[in-house]
DONU-40573 format. One record per residue: residue number from 1; x, y, z of N, C-alpha, C in turn; chain. Coordinates in steps of 0.05 Angstrom, whole numbers, plus 5000, padded with zeros to 4 digits. Example, Ala and Ser with C-alpha at 12.3 -4.5 7.8 and 13.67 -1.06 7.14 Angstrom:
> nr,n.c1,n.c2,n.c3,ca.c1,ca.c2,ca.c3,c.c1,c.c2,c.c3,kette
> 1,5264,4886,5156,5246,4910,5156,5264,4934,5156,A
> 2,5257,4955,5142,5273,4979,5143,5258,5001,5157,A
This chain:
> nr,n.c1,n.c2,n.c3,ca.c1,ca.c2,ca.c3,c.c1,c.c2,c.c3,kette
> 1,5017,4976,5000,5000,5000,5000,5017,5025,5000,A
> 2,5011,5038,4982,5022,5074,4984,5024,5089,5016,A
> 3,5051,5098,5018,5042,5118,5042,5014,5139,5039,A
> 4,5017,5144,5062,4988,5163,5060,5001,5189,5083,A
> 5,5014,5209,5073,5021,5232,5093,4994,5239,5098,A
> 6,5003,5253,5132,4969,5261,5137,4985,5278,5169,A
> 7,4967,5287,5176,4969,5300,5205,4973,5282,5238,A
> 8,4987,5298,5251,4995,5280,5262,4976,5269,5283,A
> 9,4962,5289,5294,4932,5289,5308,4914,5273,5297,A
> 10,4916,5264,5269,4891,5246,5256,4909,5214,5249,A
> 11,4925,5211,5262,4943,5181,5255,4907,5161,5257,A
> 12,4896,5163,5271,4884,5138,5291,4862,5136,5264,A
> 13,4855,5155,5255,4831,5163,5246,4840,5147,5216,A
> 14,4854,5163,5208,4872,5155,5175,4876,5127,5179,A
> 15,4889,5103,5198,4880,5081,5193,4858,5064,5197,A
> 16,4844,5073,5207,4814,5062,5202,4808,5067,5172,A
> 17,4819,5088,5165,4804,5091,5135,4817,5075,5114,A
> 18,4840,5069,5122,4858,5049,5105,4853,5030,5103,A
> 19,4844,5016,5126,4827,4990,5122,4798,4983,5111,A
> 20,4786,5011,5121,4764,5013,5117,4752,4996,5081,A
> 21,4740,4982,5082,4739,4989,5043,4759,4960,5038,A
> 22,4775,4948,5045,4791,4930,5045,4767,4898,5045,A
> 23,4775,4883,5010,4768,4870,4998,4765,4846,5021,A
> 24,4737,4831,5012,4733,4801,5033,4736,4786,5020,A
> 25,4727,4759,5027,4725,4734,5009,4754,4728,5004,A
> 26,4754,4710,4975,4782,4701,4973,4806,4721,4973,A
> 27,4793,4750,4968,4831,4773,4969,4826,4789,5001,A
> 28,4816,4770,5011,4814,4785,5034,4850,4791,5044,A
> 29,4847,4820,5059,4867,4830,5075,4859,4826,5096,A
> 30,4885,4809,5120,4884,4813,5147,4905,4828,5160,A
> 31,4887,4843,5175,4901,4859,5191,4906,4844,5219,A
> 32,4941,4858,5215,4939,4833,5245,4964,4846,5255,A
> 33,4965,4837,5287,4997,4848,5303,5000,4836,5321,A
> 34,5014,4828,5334,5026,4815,5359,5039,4832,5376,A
> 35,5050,4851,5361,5075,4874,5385,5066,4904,5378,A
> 36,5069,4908,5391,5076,4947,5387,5102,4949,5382,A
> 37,5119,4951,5365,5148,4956,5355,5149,4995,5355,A
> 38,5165,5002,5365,5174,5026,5362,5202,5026,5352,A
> 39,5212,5042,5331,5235,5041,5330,5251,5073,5329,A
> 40,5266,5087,5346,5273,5111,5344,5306,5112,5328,A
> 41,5303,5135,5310,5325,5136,5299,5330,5168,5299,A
> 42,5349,5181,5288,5360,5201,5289,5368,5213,5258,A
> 43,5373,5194,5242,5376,5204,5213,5363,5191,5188,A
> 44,5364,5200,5164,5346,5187,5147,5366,5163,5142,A
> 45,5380,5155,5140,5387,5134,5132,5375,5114,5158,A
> 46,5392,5114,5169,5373,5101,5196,5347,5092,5197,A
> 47,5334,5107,5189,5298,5115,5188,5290,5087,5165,A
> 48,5310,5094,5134,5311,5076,5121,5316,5050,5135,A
> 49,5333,5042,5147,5342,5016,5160,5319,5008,5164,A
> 50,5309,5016,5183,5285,5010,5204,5262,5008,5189,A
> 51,5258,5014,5177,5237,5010,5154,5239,4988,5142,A
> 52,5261,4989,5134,5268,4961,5118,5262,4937,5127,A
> 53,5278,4942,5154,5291,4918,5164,5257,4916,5188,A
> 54,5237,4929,5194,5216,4920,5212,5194,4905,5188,A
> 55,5200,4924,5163,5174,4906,5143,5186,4876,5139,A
> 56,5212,4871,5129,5222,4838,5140,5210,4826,5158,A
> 57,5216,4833,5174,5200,4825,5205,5171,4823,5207,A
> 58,5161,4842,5201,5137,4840,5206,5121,4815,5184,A
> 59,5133,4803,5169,5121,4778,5158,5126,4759,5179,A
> 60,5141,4755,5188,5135,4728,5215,5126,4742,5233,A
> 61,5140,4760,5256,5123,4772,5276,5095,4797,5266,A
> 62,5073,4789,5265,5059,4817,5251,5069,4837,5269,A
> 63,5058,4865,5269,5062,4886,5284,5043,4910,5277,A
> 64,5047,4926,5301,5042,4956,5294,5073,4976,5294,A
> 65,5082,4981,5274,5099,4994,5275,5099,5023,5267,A
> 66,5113,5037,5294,5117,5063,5296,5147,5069,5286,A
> 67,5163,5085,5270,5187,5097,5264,5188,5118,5265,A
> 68,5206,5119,5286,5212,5160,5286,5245,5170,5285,A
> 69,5240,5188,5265,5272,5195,5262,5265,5225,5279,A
> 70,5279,5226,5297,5279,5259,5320,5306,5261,5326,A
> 71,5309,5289,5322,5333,5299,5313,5332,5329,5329,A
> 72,5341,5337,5351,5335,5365,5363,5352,5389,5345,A
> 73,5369,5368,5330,5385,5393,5318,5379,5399,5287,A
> 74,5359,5378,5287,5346,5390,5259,5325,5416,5252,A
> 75,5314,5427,5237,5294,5441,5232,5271,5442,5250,A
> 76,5248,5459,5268,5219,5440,5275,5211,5441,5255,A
> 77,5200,5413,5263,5176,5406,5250,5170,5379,5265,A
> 78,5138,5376,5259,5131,5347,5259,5116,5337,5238,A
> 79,5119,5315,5225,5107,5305,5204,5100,5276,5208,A
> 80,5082,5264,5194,5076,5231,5193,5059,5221,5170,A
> 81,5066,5196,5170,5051,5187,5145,5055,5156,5154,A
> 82,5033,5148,5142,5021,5112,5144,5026,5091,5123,A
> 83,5033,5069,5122,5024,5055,5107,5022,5024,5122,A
> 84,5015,5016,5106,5012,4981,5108,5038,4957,5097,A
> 85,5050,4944,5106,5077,4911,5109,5050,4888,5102,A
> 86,5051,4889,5075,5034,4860,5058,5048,4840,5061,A
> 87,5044,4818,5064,5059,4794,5059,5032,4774,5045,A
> 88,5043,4755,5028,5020,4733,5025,5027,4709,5036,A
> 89,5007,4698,5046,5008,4679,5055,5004,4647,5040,A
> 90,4998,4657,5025,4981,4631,5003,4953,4635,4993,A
> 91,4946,4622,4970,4922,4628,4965,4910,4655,4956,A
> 92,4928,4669,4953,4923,4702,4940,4915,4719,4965,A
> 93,4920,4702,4987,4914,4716,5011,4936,4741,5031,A
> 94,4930,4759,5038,4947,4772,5047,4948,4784,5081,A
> 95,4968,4779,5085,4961,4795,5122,4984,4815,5120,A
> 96,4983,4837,5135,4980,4863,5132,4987,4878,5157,A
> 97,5017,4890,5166,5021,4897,5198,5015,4933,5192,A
> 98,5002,4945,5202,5006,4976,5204,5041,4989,5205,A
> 99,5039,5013,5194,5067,5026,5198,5062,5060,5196,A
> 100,5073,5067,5220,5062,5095,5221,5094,5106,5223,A
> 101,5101,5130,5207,5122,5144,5206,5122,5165,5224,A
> 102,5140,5182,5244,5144,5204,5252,5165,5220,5251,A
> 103,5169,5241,5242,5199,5259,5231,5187,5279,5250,A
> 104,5205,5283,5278,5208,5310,5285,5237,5326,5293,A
> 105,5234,5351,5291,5266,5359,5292,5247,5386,5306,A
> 106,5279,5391,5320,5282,5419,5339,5264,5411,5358,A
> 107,5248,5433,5379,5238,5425,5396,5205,5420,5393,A
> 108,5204,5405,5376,5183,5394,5375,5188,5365,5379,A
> 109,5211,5358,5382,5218,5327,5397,5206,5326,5424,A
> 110,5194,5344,5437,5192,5341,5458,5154,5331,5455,A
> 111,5142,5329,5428,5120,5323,5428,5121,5289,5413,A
> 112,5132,5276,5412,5142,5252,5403,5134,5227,5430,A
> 113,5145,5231,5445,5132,5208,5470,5100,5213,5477,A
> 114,5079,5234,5481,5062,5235,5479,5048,5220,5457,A
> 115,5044,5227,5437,5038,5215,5412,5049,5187,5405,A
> 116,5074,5181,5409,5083,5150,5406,5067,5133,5426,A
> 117,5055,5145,5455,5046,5134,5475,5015,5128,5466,A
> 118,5006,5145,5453,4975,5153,5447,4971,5127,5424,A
> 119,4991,5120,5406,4984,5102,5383,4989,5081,5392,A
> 120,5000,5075,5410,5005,5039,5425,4982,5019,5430,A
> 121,4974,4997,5410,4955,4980,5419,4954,4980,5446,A
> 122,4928,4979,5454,4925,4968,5486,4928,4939,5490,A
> 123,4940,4932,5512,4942,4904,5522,4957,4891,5496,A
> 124,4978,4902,5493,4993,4887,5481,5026,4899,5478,A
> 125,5046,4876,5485,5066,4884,5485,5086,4907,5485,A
> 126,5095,4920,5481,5109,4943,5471,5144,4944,5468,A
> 127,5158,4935,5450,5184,4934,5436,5199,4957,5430,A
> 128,5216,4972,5442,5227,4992,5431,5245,4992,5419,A
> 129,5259,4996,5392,5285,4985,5377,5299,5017,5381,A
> 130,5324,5017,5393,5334,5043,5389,5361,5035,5370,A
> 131,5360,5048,5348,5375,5051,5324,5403,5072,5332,A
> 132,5425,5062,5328,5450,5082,5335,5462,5083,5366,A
> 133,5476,5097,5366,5476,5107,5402,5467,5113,5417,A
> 134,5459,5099,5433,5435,5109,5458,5440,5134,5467,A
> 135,5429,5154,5472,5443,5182,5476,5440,5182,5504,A
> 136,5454,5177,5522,5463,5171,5554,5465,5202,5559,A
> 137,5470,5221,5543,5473,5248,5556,5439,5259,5561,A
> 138,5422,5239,5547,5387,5250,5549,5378,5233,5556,A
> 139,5376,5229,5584,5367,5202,5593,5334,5207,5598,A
> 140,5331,5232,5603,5303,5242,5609,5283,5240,5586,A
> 141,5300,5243,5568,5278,5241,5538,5285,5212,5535,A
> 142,5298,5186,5538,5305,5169,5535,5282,5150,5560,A
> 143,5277,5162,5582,5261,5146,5595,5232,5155,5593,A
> 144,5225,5177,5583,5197,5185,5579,5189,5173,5548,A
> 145,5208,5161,5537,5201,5143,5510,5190,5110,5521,A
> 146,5212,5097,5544,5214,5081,5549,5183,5082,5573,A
> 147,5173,5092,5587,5156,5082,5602,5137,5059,5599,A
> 148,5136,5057,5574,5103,5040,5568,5123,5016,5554,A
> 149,5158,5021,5555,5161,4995,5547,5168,4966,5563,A
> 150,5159,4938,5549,5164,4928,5561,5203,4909,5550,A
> 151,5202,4921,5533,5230,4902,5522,5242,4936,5502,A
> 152,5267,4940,5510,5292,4951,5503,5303,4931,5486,A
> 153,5305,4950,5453,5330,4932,5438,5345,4954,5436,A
> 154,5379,4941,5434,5392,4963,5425,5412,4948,5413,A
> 155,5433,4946,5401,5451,4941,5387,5476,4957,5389,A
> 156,5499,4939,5417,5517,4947,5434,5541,4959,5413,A
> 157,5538,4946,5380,5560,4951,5373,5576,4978,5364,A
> 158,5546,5001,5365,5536,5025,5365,5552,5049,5389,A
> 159,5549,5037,5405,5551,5050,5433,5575,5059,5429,A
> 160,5580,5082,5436,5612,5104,5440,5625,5101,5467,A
> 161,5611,5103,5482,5625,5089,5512,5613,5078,5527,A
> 162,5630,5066,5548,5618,5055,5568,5590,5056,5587,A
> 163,5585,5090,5588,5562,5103,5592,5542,5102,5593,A
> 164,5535,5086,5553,5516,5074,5543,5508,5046,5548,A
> 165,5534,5024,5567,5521,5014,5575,5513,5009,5598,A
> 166,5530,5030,5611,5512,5032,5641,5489,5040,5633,A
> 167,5472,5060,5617,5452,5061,5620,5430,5047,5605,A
> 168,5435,5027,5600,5421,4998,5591,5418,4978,5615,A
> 169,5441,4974,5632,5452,4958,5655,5423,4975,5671,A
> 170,5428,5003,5680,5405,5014,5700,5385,5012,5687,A
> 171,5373,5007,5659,5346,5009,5657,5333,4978,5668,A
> 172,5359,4957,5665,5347,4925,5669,5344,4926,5703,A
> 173,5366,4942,5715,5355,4935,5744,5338,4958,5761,A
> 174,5328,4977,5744,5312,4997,5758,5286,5000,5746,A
> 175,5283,4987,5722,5264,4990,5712,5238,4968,5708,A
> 176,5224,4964,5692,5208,4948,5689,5208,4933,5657,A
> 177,5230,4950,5648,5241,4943,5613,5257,4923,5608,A
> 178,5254,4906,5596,5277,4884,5601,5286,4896,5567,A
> 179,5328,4893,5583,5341,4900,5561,5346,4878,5541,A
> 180,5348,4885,5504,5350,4864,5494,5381,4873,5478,A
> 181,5392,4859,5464,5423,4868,5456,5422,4860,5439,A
> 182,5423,4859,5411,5423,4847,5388,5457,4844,5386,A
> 183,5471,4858,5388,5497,4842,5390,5495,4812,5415,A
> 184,5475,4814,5442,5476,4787,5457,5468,4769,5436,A
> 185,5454,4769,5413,5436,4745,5404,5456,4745,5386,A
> 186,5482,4756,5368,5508,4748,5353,5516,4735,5367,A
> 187,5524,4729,5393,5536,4724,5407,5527,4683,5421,A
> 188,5507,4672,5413,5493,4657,5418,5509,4628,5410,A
> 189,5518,4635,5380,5532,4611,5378,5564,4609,5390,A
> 190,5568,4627,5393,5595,4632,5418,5586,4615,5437,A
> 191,5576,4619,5453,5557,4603,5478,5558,4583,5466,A
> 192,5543,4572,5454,5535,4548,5452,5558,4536,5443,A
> 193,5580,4536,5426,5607,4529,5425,5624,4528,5441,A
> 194,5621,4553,5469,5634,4539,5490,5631,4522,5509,A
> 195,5597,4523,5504,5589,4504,5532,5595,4473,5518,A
> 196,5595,4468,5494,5595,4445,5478,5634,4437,5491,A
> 197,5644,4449,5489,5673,4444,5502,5672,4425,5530,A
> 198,5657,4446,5550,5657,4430,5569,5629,4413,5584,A
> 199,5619,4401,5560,5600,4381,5566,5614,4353,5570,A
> 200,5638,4347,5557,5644,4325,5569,5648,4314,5594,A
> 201,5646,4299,5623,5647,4305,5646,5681,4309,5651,A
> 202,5695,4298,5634,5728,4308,5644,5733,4335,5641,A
> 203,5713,4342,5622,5723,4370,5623,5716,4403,5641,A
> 204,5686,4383,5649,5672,4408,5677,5681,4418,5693,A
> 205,5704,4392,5703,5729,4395,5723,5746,4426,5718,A
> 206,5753,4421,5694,5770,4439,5686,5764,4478,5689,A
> 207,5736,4478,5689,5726,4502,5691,5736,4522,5712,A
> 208,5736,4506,5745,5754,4520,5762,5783,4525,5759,A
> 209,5792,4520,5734,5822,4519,5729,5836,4541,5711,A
> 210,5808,4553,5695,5819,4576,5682,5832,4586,5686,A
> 211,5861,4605,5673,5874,4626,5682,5878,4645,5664,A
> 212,5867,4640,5636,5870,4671,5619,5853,4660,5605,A
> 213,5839,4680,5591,5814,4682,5572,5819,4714,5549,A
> 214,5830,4694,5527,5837,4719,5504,5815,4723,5486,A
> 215,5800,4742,5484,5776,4750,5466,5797,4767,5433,A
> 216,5785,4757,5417,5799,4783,5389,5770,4787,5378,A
> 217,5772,4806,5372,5745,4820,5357,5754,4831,5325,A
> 218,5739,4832,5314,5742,4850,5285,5739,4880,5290,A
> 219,5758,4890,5276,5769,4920,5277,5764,4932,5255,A
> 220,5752,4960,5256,5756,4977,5224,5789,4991,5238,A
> 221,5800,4985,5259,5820,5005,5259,5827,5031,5270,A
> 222,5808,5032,5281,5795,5052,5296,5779,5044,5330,A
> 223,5794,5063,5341,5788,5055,5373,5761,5064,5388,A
> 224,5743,5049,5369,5716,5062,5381,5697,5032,5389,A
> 225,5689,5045,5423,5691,5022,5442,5659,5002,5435,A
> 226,5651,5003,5413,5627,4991,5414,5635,4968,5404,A
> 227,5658,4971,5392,5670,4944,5372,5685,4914,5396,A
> 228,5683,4933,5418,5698,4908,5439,5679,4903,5449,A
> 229,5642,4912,5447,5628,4904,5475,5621,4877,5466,A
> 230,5626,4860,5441,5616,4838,5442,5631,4813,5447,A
> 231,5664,4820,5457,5685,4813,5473,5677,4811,5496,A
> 232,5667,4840,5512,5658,4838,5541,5637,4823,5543,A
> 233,5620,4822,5522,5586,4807,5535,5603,4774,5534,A
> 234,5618,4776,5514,5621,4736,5511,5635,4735,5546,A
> 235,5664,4751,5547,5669,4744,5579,5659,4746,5600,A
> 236,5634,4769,5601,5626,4771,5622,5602,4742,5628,A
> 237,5595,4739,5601,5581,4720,5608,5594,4682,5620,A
> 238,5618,4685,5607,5640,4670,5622,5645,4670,5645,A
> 239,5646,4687,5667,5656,4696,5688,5631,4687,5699,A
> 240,5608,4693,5695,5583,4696,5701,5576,4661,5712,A
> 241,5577,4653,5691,5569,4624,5689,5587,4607,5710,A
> 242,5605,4619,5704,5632,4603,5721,5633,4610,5752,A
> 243,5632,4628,5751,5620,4639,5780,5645,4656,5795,A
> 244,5658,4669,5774,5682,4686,5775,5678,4708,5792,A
> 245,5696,4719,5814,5688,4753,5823,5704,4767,5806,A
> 246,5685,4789,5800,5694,4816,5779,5689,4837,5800,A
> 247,5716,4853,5802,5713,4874,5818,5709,4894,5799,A
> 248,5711,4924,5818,5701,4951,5804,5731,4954,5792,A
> 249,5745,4942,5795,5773,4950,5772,5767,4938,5746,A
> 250,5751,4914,5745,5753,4898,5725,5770,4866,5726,A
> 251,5787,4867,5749,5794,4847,5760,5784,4821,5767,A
> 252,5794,4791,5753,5772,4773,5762,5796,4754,5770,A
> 253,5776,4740,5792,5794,4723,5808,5766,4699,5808,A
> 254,5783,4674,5803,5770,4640,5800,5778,4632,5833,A
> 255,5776,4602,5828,5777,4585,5846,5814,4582,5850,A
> 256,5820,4588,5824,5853,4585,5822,5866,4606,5825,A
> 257,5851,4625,5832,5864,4655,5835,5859,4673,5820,A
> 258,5880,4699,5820,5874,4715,5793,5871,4709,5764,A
> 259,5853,4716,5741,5845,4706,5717,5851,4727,5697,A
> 260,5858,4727,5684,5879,4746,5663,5858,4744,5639,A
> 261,5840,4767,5635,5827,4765,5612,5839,4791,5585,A
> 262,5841,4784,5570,5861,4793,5545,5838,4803,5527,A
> 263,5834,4832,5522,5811,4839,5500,5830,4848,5471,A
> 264,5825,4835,5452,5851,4849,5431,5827,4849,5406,A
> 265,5848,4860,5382,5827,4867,5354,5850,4869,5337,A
> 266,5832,4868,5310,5846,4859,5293,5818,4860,5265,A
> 267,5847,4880,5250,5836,4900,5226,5815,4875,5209,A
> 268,5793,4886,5207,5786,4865,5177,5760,4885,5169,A
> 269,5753,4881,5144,5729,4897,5132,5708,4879,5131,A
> 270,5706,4854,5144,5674,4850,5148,5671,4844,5180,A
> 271,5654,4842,5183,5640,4836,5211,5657,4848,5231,A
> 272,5658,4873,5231,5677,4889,5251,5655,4895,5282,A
> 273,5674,4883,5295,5660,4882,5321,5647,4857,5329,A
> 274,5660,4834,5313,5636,4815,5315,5666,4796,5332,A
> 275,5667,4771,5346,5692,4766,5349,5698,4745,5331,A
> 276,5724,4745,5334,5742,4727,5311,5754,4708,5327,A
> 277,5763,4704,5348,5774,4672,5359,5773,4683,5387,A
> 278,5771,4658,5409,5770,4659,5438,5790,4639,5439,A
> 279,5812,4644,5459,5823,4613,5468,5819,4621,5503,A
> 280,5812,4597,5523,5805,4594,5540,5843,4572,5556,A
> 281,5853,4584,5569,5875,4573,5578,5879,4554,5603,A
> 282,5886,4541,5610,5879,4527,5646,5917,4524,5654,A
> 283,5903,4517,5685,5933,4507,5705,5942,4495,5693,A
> 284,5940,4474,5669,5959,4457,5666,5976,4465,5633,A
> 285,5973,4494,5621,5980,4498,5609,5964,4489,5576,A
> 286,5951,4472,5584,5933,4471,5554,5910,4490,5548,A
> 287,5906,4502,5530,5889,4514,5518,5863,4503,5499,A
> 288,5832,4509,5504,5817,4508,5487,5809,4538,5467,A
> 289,5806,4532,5444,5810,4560,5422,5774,4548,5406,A
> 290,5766,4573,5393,5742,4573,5385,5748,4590,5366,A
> 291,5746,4576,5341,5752,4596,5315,5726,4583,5289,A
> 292,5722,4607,5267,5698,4611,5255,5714,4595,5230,A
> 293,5701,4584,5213,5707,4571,5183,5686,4577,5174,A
> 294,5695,4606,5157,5671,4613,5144,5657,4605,5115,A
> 295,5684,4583,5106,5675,4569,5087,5645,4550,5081,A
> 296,5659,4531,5123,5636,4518,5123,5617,4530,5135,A
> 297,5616,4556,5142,5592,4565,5167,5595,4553,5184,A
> 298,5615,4551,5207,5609,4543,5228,5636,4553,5240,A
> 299,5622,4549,5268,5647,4557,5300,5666,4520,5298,A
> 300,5687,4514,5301,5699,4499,5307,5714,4508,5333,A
> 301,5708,4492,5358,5719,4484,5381,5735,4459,5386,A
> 302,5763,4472,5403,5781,4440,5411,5790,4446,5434,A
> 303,5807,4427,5436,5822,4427,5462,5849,4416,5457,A
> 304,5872,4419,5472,5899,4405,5465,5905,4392,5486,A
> 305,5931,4378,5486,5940,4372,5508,5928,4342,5519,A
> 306,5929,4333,5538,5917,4313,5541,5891,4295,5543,A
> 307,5873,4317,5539,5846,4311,5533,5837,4335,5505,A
> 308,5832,4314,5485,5818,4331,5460,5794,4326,5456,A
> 309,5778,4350,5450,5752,4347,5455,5745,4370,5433,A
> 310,5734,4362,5408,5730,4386,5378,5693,4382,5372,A
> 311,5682,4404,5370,5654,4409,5367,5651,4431,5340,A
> 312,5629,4424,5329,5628,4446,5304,5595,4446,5321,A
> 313,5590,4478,5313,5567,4494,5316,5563,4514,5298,A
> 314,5543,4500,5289,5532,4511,5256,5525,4548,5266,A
> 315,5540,4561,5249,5533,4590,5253,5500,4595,5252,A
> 316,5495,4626,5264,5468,4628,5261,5462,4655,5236,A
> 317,5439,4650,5238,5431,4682,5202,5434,4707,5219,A
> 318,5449,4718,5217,5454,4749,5228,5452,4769,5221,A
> 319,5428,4772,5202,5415,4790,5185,5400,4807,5205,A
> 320,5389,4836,5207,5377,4850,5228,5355,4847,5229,A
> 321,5341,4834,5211,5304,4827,5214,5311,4796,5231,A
> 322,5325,4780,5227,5326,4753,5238,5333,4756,5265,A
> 323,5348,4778,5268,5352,4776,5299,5338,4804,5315,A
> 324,5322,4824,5307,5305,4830,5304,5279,4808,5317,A
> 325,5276,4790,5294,5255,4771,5307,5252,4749,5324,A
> 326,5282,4741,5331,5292,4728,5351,5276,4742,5379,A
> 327,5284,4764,5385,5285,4784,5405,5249,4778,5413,A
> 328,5231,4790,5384,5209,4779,5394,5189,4757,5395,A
> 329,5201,4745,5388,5192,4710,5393,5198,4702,5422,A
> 330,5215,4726,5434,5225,4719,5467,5207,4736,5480,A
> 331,5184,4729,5490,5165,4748,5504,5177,4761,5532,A
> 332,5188,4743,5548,5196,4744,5568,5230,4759,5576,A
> 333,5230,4770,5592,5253,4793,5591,5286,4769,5595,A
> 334,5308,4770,5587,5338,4759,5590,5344,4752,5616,A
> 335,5340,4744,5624,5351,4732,5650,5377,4741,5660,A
> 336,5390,4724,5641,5426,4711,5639,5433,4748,5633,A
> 337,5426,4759,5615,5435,4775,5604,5430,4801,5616,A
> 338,5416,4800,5633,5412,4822,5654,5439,4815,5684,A
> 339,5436,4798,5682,5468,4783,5705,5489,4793,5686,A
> 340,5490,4793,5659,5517,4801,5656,5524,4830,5650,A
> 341,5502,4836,5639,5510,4872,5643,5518,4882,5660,A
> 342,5526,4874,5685,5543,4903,5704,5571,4892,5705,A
> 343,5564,4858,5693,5598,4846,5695,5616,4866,5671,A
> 344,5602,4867,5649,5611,4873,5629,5617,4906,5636,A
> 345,5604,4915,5652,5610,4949,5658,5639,4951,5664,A
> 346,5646,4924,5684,5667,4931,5698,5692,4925,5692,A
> 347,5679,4908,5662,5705,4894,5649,5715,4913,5624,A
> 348,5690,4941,5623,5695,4950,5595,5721,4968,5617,A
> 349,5730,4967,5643,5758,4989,5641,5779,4971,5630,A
> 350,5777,4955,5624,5798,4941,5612,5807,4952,5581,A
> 351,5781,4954,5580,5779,4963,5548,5777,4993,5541,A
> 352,5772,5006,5557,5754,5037,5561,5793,5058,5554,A
């Protein structure tokens, strides 16, 4: 369906009429949603993303989707416009998620959470996707967006400092928002490749024996700290599991003592920020390493030394609608991943 620009006061009205008139019988259109998706962005490109990448989405998860590019340092204004995410289903049949646009700049951003609040199905979910850097210096406009939500996405690899993830960390334990990390859900087959290491029972043993844990990440080359947070989420969630203390230095001490975790990078032009090998070291001097074969798609895990123990774990689709829809197929807020955000706060001075 065609956008339909219209006023911003008449959003509610203008989709009734869009539907209104919409063919029955065999070409019937269904309208349908499961989430309230919001997604806030700051520039048109962005705005594009989000558009793109929620109408993907919205063929498996339906939705009501809201996109707002707000920009204080742009021009005022406020503007919006509607359309409809078709998908067919079979049979010449089609279902159909709403999508409402909002562009405001200058201080008319400050009329954006009102109105984003006003268009939210009732009794039903609410998803906020924040596109770019969380702006940690506007936390006030950042939590009067967030009130009515129930799940925070953000995408760590974005973030300029540490800042941004303390203030993700305080929204999971002060709030009622559960944070979601689309760099945590990159991060999934890491997990599952390490825990595949030590499923054998000789090797569970070994867990209290750690003594260095080297993360490498992909680098454009440039020392900008969003590209290591998916280093910190894999360790912190290491530490986590293992049941490591992480002090406010960043310091972690095991069962065997102090634990030497190594964050390093390394130049490459694809998947920058994403990591490129972990080796996991113990007391007795052998090492397990977890490296990608991107030939075959998959993580390959081993071990040396006197016990060898090799696992392949089929990579996952890491496209932004797929993990995007991951996020909401999980109704229920991160558990694990709310435990590791303050580890990871303390481990980004390592990195910071």
């Amino acid at each position: 369906m065609n956008d339909v620009h219209i006023d911003v006061n008449a959003i509610e009205k203008n989709l009734s009429e869009l539907w209104r008139g919409q063919k029955d019988g065999d070409d019937a259109i269904t309208r349908a949603a499961l989430w309230n998706v919001v997604a806030h962005t700051s520039t048109s490109d962005l705005h594009a993303s989000a558009n793109e990448t929620l109408g993907r989405a919205s063929a498996t998860v339906p939705q009501r989707t809201i996109v707002i590019r707000s920009n204080p340092a742009d021009e005022a204004e406020l503007t919006s416009w509607i359309s409809a995410n078709c998908h067919m289903i079979g049979g010449g049949k089609q279902v159909c998620s709403e999508e409402i646009n909002i562009v405001a700049g200058g201080d008319r951003i400050h009329r954006v959470p009102p109105v984003v609040n006003a268009l939210l199905i009732p009794d039903m979910p609410v998803a906020f996707w924040w596109l770019g850097d969380l702006p940690n210096e506007h936390e006030s406009y950042v939590e009067l967006l967030l009130e009515s939500a129930d799940k925070l996405i953000v995408d760590s690899v974005h973030f300029d400092s540490p800042a941004d993830l303390a203030l993700v960390a305080r929204i999971g334990e002060q709030t009622s928002t559960s944070p979601a990390d689309l760099n945590w859900g990159r991060l999934e087959e890491w997990r599952v490749a390490t825990a595949s290491i030590f499923d054998p029972p000789e090797m569970r043993s070994r867990l209290g024996s750690i003594r260095r844990v080297r993360v490498i990440a992909g680098s454009s080359n440039h020392e900008f700290f969003g590209e290591s947070v998916e280093s910190l989420l894999y360790a912190s969630w290491l530490s986590a599991q293992v049941g490591h203390n992480v002090d406010a230095s960043g310091s972690v001490e095991g069962a065997a003592g102090s634990i030497d975790y190594a964050f390093e990078r390394r130049h490459q032009s694809t998947d920058v920020g994403g990591i490129a090998l972990v080796e996991i070291s113990f007391e007795d001097g052998t090492c397990a390493g977890i490296t990608r074969d991107r030939d075959r798609g998959v993580l390959v895990a081993n071990v040396d030394g006197s016990v060898t123990v090799q696992s392949v774990t089929r990579t996952l689709n890491q496209r932004l609608d797929e993990l995007i829809v991951r996020q909401l197929k999980r109704s229920e807020g991160d558990r694990v991943l709310r435990r590791v955000l303050p580890i990871a706060l303390k481990l980004a001075k390592r990195v910071a």
